[in-house]
C-alpha positions as CSV (number, residue, x, y, z in Angstrom):
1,X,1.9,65.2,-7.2
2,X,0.1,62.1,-7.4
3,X,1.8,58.7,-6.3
4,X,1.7,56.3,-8.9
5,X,3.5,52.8,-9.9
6,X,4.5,52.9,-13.1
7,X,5.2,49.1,-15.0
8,X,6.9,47.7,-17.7
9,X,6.6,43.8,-18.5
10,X,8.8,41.9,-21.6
11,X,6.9,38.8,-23.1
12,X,7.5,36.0,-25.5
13,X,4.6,38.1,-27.6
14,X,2.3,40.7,-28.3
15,X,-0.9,39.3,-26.6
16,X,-1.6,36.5,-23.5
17,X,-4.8,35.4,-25.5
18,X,-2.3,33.9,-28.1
19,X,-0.5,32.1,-25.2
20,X,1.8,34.7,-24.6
21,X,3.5,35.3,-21.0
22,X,5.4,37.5,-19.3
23,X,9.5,37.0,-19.3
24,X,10.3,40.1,-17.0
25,X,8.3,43.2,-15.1
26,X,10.0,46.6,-13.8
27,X,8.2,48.9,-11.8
28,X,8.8,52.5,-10.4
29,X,7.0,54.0,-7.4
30,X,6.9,57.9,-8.4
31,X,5.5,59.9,-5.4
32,X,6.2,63.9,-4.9
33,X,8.0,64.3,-8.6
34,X,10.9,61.4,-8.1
35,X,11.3,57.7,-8.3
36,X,11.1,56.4,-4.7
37,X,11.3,52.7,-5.2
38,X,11.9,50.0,-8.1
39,X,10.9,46.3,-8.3
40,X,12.1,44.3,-11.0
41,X,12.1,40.2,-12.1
42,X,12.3,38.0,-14.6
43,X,10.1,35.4,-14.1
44,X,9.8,31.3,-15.2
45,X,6.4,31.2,-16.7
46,X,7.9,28.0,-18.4
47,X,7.2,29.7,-21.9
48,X,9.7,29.8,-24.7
49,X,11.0,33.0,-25.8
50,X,11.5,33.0,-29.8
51,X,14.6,34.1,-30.8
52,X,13.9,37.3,-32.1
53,X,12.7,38.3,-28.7
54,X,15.3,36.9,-27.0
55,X,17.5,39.4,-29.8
56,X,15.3,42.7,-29.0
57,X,14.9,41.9,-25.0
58,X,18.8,40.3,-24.5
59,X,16.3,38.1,-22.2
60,X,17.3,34.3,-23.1
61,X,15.4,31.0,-22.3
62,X,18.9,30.3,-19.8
63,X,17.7,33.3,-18.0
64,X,14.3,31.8,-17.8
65,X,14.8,28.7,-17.1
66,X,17.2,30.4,-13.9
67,X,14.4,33.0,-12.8
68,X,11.7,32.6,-9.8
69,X,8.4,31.2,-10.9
70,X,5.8,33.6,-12.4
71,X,3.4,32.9,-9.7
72,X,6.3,34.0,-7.1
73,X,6.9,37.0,-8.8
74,X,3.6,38.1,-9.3
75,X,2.5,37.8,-5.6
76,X,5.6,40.2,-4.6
77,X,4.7,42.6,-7.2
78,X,1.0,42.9,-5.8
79,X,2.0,43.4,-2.7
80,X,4.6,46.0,-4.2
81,X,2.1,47.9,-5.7
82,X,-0.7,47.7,-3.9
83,X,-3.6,50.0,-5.1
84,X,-1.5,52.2,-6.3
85,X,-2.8,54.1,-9.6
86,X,-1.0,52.4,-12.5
87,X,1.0,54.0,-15.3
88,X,2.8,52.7,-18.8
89,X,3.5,53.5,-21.8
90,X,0.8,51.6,-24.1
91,X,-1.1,51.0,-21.3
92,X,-3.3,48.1,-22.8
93,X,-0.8,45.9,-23.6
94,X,0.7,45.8,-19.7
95,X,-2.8,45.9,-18.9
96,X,-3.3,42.7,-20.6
97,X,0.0,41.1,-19.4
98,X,-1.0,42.0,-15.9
99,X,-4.3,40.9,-15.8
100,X,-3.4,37.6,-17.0
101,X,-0.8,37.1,-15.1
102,X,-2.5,38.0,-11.8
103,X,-5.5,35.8,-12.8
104,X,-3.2,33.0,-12.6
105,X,-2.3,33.9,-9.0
106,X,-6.3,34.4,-8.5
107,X,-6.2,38.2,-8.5
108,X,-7.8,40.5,-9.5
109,X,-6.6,44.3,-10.2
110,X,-8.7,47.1,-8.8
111,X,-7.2,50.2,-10.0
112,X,-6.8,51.6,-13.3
113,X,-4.1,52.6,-16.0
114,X,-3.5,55.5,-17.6
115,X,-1.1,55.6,-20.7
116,X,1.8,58.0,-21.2
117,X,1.7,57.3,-25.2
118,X,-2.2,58.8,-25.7
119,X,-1.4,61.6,-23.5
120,X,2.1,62.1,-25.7
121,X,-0.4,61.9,-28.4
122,X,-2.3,64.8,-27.0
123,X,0.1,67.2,-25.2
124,X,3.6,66.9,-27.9
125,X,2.1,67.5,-30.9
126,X,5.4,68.0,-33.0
127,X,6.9,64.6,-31.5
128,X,8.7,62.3,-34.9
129,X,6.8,59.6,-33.1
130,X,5.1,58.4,-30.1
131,X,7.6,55.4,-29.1
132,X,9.2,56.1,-26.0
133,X,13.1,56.0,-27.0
134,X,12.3,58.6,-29.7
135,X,9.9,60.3,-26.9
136,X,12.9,60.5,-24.6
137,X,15.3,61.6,-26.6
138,X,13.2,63.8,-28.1
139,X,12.1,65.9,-24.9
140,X,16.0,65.2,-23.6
141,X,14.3,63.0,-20.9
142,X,17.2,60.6,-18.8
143,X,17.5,57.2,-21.3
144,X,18.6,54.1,-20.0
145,X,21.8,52.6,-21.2
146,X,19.4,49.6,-23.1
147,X,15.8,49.5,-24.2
148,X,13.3,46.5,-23.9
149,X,13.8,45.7,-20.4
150,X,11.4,46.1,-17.8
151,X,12.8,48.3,-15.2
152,X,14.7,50.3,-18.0
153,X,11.5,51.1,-19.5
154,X,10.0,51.6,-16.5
155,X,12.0,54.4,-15.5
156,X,12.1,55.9,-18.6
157,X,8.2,56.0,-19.0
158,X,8.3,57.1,-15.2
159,X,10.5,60.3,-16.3
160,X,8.2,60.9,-19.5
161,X,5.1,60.6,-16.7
162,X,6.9,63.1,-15.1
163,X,7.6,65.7,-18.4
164,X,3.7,65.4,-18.7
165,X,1.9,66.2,-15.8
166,X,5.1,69.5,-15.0
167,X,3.9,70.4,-18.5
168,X,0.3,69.8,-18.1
169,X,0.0,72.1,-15.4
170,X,2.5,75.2,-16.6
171,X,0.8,75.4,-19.5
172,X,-2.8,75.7,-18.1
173,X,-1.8,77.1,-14.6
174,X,-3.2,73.6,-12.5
175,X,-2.2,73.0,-9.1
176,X,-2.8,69.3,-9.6
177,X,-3.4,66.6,-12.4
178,X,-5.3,63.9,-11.1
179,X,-4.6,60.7,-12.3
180,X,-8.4,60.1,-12.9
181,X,-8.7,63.0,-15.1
182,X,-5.6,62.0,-17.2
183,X,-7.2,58.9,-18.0
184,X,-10.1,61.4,-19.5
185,X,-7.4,62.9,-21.2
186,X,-6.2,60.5,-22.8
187,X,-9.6,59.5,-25.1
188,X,-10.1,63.2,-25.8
189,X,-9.7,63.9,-29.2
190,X,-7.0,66.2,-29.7
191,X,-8.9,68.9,-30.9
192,X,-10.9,68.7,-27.5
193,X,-7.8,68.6,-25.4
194,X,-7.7,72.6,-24.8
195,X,-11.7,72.4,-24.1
196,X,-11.2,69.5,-21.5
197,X,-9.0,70.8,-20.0
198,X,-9.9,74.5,-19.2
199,X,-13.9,72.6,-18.5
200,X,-11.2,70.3,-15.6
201,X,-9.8,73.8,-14.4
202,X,-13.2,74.7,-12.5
203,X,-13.6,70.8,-11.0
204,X,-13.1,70.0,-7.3
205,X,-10.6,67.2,-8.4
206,X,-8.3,69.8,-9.4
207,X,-7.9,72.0,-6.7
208,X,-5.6,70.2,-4.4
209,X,-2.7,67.7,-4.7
210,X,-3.1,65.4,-2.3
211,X,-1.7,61.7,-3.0
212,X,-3.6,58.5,-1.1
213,X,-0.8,58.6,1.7
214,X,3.3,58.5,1.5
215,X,4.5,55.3,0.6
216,X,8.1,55.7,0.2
217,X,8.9,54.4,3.7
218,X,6.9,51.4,3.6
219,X,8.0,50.4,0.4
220,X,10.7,48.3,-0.1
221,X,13.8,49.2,-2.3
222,X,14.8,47.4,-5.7
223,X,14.9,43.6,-5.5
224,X,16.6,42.1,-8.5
225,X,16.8,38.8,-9.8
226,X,19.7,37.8,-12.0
C-alpha cells in the first residue's frame, strides 16, 4: 500500500482568504496498512479564536497564546512530511490552510491531496452522511475519544483512508490503488465510478504496489505540544 501523510488542521475559520489561521495541525504517516508516525501542534499564529470555536475545538486563546509560533511549527511539519502524497478528509479546506500557512514560511507544496470525503461519496453509497464521525461510526471504524482536534481527526480520516482503498481493491480484485488514480476518482461522477475503475484495471499504475521508499524509520515519533 501506498505511504501517505494524512493532515488535519483546526482554525479560527472556514477560509485563510478571510484572515483565518491555523490553531492546531495532526498528522499520520500511514505506510504498509497502519499508522507509523504522528505529528501534532498547536500553533501561535497570534489570531483570535471566537468563542464558538474555542467551544467546538476545546482549543482556547490560553492555549494559544502558550503554543510555539506558527512559523515554528510549520517548518517541523514540512520537514515531517516531506513529499509525501497528502490525504484529508475535505481536502480543500486543509489544502487551503496549508498552503497559506507554508507561504508564510516561503514554501511551497509540491504534492497533491486526495480527499477521503469525495471518495466516501463514491464508494459508500448508503452512508446517512459524508462527515467523518457519522463516517466512522457508521463503517465501525476506531473513533477518538473527542472530535475537532487535529491529530484526533487525523487518525480517524487515516483509518477511513484505510476502509477505502481495502475496499477499493476487494471489490474490483486490484493489487494496488495508487494515490494518483484516487485523486481521478474522486471527480468521477458516481455513475462513472464502476467504468473508471474497471478502464484503471488494465493501466500500468495498477499493477504493482510499490510506495516511494519506507519511511517509518526515518521518521520521527509523535511530538506534542501542550
Amino acid at each position: 500500500m501506498e505511504t501517505v501523510a494524512v493532515i488535519d488542521f483546526e482554525t479560527t475559520g472556514l477560509s485563510p482568504d478571510m484572515g483565518d489561521r491555523a490553531t492546531e495541525v495532526g498528522v499520520v504517516i500511514v505506510e504498509g496498512g497502519e499508522i507509523v508516525a504522528r505529528y501534532q501542534s498547536l500553533m501561535n499564529a497570534g489570531a483570535y479564536i471566537p468563542p464558538f470555536i474555542e467551544a467546538l475545538t476545546g482549543i482556547t486563546n490560553a492555549m494559544i497564546s502558550a503554543a510555539p509560533p506558527a512559523a515554528e511549527v510549520m517548518r517541523e511539519l514540512a520537514e515531517f512530511v516531506g513529499d509525501v502524497p497528502l490525504v484529508a478528509h475535505n481536502a480543500s479546506f486543509d489544502a487551503k490552510f496549508l498552503d497559506a500557512e507554508l507561504a508564510r514560511i516561503k514554501v511551497q507544496r509540491k504534492q497533491e491531496f486526495a480527499c477521503s470525503l469525495l471518495l466516501s461519496r463514491r464508494i459508500f453509497l448508503a452512508a446517512p452522511d459524508y462527515k467523518l464521525g457519522t463516517l466512522v461510526r457508521h463503517l465501525q471504524l476506531p473513533a477518538a475519544a473527542r472530535s475537532h482536534r487535529a491529530l484526533a481527526d487525523a487518525e480517524m480520516a487515516a483509518h477511513l483512508w484505510l476502509r477505502l482503498v481495502s475496499d477499493i481493491k476487494q471489490q474490483h480484485g486490484l493489487a494496488t490503488v495508487p494515490h494518483e488514480f484516487l485523486r481521478t476518482l474522486q471527480t468521477t461522477p458516481k455513475a462513472q465510478v464502476g467504468r473508471c475503475i474497471e478502464r484503471a484495471k488494465s493501466s500500468a499504475c495498477m499493477g504493482s504496489d510499490a510506495s516511494p521508499g519506507s519511511l517509518a524509520s526515518a521518521r520521527p515519533g509523535r511530538i506534542v505540544y501542550p
